[in-house]
C-alpha positions in Angstrom: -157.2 47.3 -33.2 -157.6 50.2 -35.5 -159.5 53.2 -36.3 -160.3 55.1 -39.5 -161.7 58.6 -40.4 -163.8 58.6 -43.3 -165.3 61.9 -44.9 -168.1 62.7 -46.7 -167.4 62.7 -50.7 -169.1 66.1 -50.8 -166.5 67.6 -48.8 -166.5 67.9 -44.6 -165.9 71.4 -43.6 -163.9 72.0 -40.3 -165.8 72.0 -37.6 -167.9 69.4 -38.8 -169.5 67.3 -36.5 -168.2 63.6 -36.0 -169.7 60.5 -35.8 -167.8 57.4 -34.0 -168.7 53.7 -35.1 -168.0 51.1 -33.0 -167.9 47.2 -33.8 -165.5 44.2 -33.7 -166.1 43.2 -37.3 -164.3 45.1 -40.1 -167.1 44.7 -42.7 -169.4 46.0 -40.9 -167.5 49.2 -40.7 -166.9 49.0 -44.3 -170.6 48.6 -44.7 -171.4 51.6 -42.3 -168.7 53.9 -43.8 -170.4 53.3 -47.6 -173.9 54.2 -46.1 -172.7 57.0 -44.2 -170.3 58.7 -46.8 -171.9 61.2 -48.4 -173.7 62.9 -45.4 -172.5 66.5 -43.9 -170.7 64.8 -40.7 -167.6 63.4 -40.4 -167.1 59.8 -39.7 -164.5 57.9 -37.5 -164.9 54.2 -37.2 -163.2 51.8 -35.0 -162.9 47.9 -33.8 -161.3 48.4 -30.2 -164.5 49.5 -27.4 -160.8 50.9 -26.0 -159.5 52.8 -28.6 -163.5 54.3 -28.8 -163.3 55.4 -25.2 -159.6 57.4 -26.0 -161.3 59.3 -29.1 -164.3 60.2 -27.0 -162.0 61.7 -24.1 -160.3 63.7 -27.1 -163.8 64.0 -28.8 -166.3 65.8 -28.9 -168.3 63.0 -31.3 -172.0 64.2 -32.0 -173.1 60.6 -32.2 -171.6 57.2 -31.3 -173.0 53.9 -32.5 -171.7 50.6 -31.1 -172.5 47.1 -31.6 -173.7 45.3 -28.7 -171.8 42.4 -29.2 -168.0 42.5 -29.2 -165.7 40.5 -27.4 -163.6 43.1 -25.5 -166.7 45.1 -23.9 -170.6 44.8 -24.5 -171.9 47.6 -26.5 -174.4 48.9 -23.7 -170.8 49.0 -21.1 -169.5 50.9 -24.1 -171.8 53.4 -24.2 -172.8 53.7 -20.4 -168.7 54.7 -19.8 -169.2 56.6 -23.3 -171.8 58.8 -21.2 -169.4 59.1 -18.6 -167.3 60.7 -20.6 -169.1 62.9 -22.8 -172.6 63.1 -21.8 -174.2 65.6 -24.6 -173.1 62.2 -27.1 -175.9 61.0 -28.6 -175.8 57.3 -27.7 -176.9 54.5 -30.4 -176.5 50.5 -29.4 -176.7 48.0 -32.9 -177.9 44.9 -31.7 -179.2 41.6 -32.8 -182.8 40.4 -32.2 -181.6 38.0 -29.8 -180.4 41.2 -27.6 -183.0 43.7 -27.9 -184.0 43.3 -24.1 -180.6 44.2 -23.2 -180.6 47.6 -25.3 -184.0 48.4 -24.0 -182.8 48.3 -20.6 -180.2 49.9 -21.5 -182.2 52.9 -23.0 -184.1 52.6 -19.7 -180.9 53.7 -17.5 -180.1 56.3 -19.8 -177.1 54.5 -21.0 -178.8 54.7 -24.5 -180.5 57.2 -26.5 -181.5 54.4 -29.5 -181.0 50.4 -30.7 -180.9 49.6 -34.3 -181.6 46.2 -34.8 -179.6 44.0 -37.2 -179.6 43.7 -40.0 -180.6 47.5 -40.3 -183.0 49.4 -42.5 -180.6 51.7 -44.4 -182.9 54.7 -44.7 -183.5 53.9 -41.0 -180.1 54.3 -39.9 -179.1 57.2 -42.0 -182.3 59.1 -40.6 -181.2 58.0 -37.0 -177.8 59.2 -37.4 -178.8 62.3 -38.9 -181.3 62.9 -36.3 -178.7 62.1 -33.8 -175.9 65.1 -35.0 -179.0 67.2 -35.6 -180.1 66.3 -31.5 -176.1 67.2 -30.3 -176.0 70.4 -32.2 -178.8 71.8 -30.9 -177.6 70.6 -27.3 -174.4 72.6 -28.1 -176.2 75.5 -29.2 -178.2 76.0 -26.1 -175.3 75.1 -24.3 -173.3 77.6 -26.4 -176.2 80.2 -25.4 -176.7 79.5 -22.0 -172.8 79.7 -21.1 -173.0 83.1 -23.2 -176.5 84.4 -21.2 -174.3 83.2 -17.8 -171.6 85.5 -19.3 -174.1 88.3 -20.1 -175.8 88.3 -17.1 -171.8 88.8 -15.0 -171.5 91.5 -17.0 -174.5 93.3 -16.5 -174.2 92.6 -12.6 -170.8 93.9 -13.1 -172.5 97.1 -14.8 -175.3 97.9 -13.0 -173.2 97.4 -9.8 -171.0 100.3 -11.6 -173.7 102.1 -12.7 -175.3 101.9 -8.8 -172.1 103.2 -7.7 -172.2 106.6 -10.2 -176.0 106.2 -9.2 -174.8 106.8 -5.7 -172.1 109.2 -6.2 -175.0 111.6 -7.9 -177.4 111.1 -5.4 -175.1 112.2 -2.9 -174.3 115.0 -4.9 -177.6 116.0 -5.4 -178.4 115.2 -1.6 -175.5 118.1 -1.1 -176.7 120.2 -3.5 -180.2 120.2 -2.1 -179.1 120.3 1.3 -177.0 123.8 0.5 -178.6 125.4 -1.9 -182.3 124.5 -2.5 -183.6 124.3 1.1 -183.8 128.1 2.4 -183.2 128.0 6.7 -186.3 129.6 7.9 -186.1 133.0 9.7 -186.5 133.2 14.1 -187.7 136.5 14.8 -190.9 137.1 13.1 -193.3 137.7 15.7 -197.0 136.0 15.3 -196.0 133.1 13.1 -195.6 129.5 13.6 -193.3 127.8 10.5 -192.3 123.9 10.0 -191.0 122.9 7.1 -189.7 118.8 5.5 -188.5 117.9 2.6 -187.8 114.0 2.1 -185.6 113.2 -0.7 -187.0 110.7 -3.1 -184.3 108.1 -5.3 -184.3 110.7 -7.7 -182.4 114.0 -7.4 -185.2 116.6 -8.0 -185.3 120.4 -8.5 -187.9 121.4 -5.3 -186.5 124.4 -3.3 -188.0 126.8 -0.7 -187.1 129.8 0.8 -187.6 132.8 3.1 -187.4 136.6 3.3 -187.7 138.6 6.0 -189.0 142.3 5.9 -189.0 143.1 9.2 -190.7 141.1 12.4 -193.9 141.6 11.0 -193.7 140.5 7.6 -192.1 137.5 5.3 -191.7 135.8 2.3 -192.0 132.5 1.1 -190.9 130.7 -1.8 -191.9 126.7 -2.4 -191.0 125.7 -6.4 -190.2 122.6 -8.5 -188.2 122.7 -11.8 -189.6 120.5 -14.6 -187.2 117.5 -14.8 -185.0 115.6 -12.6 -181.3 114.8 -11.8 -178.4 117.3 -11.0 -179.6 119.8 -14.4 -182.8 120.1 -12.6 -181.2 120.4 -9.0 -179.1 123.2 -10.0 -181.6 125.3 -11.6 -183.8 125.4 -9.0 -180.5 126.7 -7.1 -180.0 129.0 -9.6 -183.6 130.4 -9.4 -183.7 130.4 -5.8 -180.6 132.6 -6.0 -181.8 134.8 -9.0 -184.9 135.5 -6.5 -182.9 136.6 -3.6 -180.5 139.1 -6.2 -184.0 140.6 -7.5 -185.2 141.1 -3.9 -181.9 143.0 -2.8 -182.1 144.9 -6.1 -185.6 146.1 -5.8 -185.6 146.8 -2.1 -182.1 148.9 -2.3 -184.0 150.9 -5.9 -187.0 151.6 -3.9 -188.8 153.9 -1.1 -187.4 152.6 1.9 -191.0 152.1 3.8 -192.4 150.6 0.9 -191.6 146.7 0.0 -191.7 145.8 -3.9 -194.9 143.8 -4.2 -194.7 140.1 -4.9 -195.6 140.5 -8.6 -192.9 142.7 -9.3 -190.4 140.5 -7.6 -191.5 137.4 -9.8 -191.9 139.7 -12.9 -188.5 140.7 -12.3 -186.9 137.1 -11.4 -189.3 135.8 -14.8 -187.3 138.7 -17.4 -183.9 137.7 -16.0 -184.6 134.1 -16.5 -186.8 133.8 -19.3 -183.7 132.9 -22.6 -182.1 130.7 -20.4 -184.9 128.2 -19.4 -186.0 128.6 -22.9 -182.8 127.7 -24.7 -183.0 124.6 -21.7 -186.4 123.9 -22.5 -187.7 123.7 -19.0 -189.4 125.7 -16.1 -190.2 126.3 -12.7 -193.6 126.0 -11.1 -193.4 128.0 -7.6 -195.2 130.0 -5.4 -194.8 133.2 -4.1 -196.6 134.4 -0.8 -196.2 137.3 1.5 -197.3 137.1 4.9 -198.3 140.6 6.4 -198.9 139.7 9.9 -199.7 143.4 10.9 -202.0 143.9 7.7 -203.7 140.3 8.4 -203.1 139.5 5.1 -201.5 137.0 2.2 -200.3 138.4 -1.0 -199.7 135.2 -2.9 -198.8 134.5 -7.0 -199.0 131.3 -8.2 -197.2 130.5 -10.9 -198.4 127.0 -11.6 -197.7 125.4 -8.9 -200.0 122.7 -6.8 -202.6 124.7 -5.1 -201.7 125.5 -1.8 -204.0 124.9 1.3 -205.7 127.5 3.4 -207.3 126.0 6.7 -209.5 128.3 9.2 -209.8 127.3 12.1 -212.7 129.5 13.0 -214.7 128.2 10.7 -213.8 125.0 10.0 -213.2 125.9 6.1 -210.6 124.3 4.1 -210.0 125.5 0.7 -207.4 125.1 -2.0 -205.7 129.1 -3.7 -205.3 128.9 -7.1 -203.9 131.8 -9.2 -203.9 131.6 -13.0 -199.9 132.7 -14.0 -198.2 130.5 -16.2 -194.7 129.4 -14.9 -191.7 131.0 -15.0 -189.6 130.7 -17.8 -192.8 128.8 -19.8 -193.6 131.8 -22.2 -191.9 135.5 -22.7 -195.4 137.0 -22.5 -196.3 136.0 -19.7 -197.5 138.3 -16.9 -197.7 137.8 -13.5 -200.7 138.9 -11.2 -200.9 138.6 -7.4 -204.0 138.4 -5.3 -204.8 138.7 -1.3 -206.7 136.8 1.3 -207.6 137.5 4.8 -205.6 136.1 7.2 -206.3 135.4 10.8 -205.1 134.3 14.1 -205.3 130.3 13.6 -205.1 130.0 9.9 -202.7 127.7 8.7 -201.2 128.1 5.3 -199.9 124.6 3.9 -197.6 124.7 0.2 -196.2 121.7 -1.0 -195.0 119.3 -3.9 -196.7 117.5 -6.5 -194.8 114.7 -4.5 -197.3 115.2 -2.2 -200.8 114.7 -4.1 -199.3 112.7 -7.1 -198.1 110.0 -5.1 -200.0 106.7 -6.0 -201.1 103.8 -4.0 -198.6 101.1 -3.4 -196.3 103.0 -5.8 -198.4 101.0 -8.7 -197.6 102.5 -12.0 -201.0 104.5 -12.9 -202.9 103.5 -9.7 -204.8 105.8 -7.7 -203.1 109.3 -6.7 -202.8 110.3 -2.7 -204.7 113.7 -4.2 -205.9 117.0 -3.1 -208.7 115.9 -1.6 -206.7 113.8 0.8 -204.8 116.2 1.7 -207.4 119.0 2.2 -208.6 116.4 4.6 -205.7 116.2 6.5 -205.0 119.5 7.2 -208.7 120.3 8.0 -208.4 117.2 10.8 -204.7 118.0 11.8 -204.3 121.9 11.4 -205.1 123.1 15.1 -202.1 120.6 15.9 -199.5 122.9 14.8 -197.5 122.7 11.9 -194.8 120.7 12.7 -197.1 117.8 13.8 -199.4 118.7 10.5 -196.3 118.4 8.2 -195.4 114.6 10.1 -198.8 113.2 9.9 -198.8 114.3 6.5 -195.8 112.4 5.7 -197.0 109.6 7.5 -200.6 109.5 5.7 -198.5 109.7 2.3 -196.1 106.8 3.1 -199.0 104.8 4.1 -201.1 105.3 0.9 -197.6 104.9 -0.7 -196.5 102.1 0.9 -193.1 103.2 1.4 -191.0 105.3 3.2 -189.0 106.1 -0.8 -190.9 108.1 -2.8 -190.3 108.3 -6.3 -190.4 112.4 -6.4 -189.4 114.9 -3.6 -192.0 115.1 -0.4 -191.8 119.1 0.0 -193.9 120.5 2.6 -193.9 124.1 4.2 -197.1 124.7 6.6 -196.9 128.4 8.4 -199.7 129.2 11.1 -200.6 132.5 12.0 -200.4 133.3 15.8 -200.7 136.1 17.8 -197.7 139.0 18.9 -195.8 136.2 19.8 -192.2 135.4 18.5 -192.4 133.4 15.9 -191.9 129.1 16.3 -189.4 127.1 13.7 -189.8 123.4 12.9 -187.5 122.1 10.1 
């Protein structure tokens, strides 16, 4: 019983891969080691099916060739344990003509990958061998590739679970942020006014804010913008320009005749000078508007400073149109100036602003499908607007998670809807 390594004249690098010949009769290894010498494998030859079986446990062998006859163990036994024991071995049985149904049968359980029958073609053996180490490396390289994609793939679980968790940790700051600072609380004692507003925070943290001013019982502000971006940055600039509006209002109302209110234009003139460097050096800017309800005057003093287009419903006639002004946004160019115009306002109207997460929404949240849309929404309030705006603002956000979908909306749902009433007090729905 003995084994011997033979390498290739040419010199065997390590790492090589091996090749393990198996027979009972000595020449016949001698013969297979001449044939086999000069190729880029390593091989290890052996008369003991035994002594074969050991070297494969301590392997790995790319390729090992038995003979099928030997006394201690038949060749096809040899090489069925021999896939037992390393099954990614390429498995050749060298047999005599007498036994060729034996190593087909063989090859039919699996037990054997090839049979080379004796006496052998040398080319044809060389080829088969060679074709054999070239079949195991490439098993070891996809093996070698799928245990490192299995590897991968724990460590990007691992990191997107760790980047869900700062995911998280950012919504709910941004959820807090919104919550405190973007979302103005709607006054209660403005008489002949009916106000509901909703804001339904998408998986984003986005910069939409609203707020309110009240003048006196018979006259309010309101404020509904959206920064350009998303995240925190954008979250806490629509905080900052929701506060720079409410500094500019103090300032010009404490400056100014006491019975006379500064108009709309100059409070968003104002708020657009102090802001102006700042969102330029950021490169963003808010779209927003600005409208002041003048219950006693019956009328809206609105400037739109591209923003969506709010909705005006009257009930009287059955009209629905959308208000579009022509200002630029603020903080978009330093010579920009800001206009305001006035509507007629009357007992019944309803006065709807909202988000582009409103109209931009798209069907089944398909990327470039259909958007929900103005027209939709005009729609809407024309069939819902005698409801009331609190139930006007809900079956709006039920129409727009329908048509999305989904209840998660990939931008802020901001809605405000204000209707005009009579010398009532006024009625808050948040």
């Amino acid at each position: 019983m003995s084994f011997e390594a033979c390498l290739a004249s040419g010199g065997v690098g390590a790492g090589a891969s091996r090749v393990l010949m198996v027979d009972d009769e000595p020449k016949v290894l001698r013969a297979l080691r001449r044939l086999l010498h000069r190729e880029a494998f390593e091989v290890v030859t052996t008369d003991s099916p035994a002594e074969a079986l050991r070297l494969l446990r301590e392997g790995p062998y790319a390729v090992v060739l038995a003979d099928q006859r030997m006394p201690d163990m038949e060749g096809t036994r040899l090489l069925e344990k021999a896939r037992e024991i390393s099954p990614d071995t390429v498995r050749v049985i060298l047999t005599g003509h007498v036994d060729v149904r034996a190593a087909v049968e063989a090859i039919n359980r699996g037990a054997v990958s090839r049979f080379v029958t004796k006496p052998w073609n040398d080319e044809e053996l060389r080829q088969i061998v060679r074709q054999g180490v070239s079949q195991h490396e490439l098993r070891m390289e996809n093996r070698r590739l799928q245990e490192l994609t299995e590897r991968q793939n724990v460590e990007l679980r691992e990191l997107y679970r760790a980047l869900a968790q700062e995911r998280q940790k950012e919504v709910d700051i941004g959820a807090k942020v919104q919550q405190t600072l973007l979302l103005g609380q709607p006054f209660r004692d403005i008489r002949g006014a009916q106000v509901a507003a909703l804001t339904i925070p998408s998986w984003q943290i986005d910069g939409d804010f609203y707020d309110f001013f009240n003048h006196h019982d018979r006259c309010f502000d309101v404020i509904v913008g959206d920064v350009m971006g998303k995240g925190i940055p954008a979250a806490l600039l629509g905080a900052a320009t929701k506060t720079q509006f409410l500094r500019v209002v103090n300032r010009l109302i404490s400056s100014s005749d006491a019975r006379q209110l500064p108009e709309p234009e100059e409070i968003v003139t104002a708020v657009h000078a102090e802001v102006i460097q700042e969102f330029m050096g950021l490169e963003s800017f808010v779209t927003l508007c600005y409208a002041r309800f003048d219950l006693g005057s019956q009328r809206m003093d609105f400037v739109d400073c591209g923003h969506t287009r709010p909705v005006h419903f009257q009930p009287r006639t059955g009209r629905c149109r959308m208000l579009r002004g022509d200002n630029m946004p603020l903080g978009f160019s330093e010579r920009a100036i800001y206009k305001q115009f006035s509507i007629p306002i009357d007992v019944g109207d309803v006065l709807c602003f909202y988000s582009d997460g409103v109209t931009e929404v798209v069907r089944n949240g398909s990327d470039g499908g259909e958007p929900f849309g103005e027209d939709r929404l005009s729609a809407l309030v024309r069939a819902n607007g005698r409801l009331g705006p609190g139930e006007l603002i809900d079956r709006i956000q039920r129409a727009v998670a329908a048509f999305a979908g989904s209840g998660r909306f990939a931008d802020d749902l901001t809605c405000v809807a204000i209707q005009v009433q009579g010398h009532g007090k006024v009625t808050i729905g948040i």
